[in-house]
N, C-alpha and C positions, 0 to 999 in steps of 0.2 A: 661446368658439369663435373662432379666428382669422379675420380678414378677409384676403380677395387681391384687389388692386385689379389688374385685366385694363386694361392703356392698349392699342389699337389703334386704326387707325381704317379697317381691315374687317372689318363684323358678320361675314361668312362664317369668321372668326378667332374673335375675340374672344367670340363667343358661344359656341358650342361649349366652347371653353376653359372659359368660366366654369360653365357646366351640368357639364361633368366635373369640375367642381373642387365643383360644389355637392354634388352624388351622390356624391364624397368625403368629406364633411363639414366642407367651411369654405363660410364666408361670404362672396360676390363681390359687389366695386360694380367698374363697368366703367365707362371711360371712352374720347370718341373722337381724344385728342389731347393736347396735351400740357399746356394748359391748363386743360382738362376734370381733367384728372390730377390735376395740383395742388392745384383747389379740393375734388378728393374726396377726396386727400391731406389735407387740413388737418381736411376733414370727418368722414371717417374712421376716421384713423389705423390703414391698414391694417400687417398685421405682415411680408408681401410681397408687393411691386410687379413685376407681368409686365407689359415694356417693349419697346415696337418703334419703332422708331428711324426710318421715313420716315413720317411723319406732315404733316398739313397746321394751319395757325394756331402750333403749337409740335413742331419735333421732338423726337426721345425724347432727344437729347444737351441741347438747352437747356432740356428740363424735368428733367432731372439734374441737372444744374447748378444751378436753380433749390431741387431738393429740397435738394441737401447745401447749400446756402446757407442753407437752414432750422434753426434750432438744433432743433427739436423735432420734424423729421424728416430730418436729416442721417444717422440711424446706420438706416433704414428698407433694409432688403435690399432689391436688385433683380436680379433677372434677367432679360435681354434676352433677348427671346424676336423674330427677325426676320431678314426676307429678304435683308440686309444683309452679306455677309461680308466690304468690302470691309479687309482691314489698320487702314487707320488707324479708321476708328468702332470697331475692335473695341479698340483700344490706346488712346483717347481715353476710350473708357466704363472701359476698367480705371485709368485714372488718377484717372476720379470716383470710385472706389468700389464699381463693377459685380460682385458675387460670382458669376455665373454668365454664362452665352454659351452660348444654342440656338440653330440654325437651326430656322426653318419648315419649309425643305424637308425637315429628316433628323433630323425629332424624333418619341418616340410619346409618349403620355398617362402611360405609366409613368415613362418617363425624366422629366417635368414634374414629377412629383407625388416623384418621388425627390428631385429639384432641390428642392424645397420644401419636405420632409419636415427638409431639413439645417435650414432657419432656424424653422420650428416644428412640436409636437408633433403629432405623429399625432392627427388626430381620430376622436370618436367620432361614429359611421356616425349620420346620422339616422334617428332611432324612425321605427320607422310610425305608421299610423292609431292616436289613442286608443284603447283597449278593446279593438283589433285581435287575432285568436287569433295566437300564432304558429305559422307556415307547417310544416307537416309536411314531413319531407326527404323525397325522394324515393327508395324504392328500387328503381325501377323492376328489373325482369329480364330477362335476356336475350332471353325469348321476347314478352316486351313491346317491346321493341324492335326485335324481328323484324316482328310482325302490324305495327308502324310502319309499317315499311320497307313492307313491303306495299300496305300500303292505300296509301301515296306513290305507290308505282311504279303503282299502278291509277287515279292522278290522281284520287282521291277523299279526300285526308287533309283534315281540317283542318287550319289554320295551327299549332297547339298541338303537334299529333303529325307534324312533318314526318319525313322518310326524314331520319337520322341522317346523309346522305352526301349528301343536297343543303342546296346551300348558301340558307340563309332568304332572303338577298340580291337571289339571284338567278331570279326566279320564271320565270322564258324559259326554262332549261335545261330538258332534258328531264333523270327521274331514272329507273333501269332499277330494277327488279322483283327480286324473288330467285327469278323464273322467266326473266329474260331477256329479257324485254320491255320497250320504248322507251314512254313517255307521258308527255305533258304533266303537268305539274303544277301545279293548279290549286286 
């Protein structure tokens, strides 16, 4: 299983990140800085490094620098992942050896996991439960998805069976009936 060592140092980042990457199928150690990085770097030896560059103790540039000073992890891919765009950190990271450049602001989970997918193999999905049956697919039908809809719009569904057209997210909205009618959804 390949390892991805997540360096940030906001959990509201880095955590996230690493649970989508676990539900992927690799393996994450996170770290909140750049020296944290390093010793899980050594411990590790993760197969790539997601790097954000304003960090406090060590930033992401001087624990770059630090990695490729490592002979036994200087050829370790990284990809900077951060809110960072100014010119030069992004031309300083490509001089260490940075194979990739995301922003925070105008990235999704896919485009990450593509980014990652270049420097190692596609994993396999984690099993379920031991002994676990496998999940029968679904074929649900049309008019099963209609009495959905229904019972939705009468703010009576369960959470399992919501209206196909409201959104799980958002439990405030009202969702309409396929008679027409406004009601809470509840």
């Amino acid at each position: 299983m390949s390892t991805i060592l997540v360096v940030d140092d906001m959990p509201i980042f880095r955590d996230p990140i690493a649970a989508s990457l676990r539900l992927s199928g690799f393996a994450t150690v996170c770290a909140a800085n750049g020296k944290e990085a390093l010793a899980a770097a050594v411990a590790h030896r993760p197969d790539v490094m997601l790097l954000d560059v304003a960090m406090p103790v060590m930033d992401g540039i001087a624990c770059l620098r630090a990695l490729r000073a490592d002979p036994a992890l200087a050829k370790t891919p990284v990809i900077l992942l951060t809110a960072m765009s100014d010119k030069r950190y992004v031309v300083e990271a490509g001089k260490l050896g940075v194979q990739d450049y995301l922003l925070k602001s105008a990235f999704s989970m896919q485009e990450l996991l593509t980014r990652v997918y270049k420097y190692v193999a596609t994993p396999q999905k984690p099993a379920g439960r031991p002994g676990a049956k496998p999940e029968a697919k679904s074929d649900a039908k049309p008019q099963a998805k209609a009495a959905a809809a229904r019972q939705c719009g009468r703010g009576r569904a369960p959470r399992s069976a919501r209206c196909p057209t409201h959104p799980a997210d958002r439990p405030s909205e009202r969702c309409v009936s396929d008679r027409g009618r406004a009601a809470p959804v509840g």
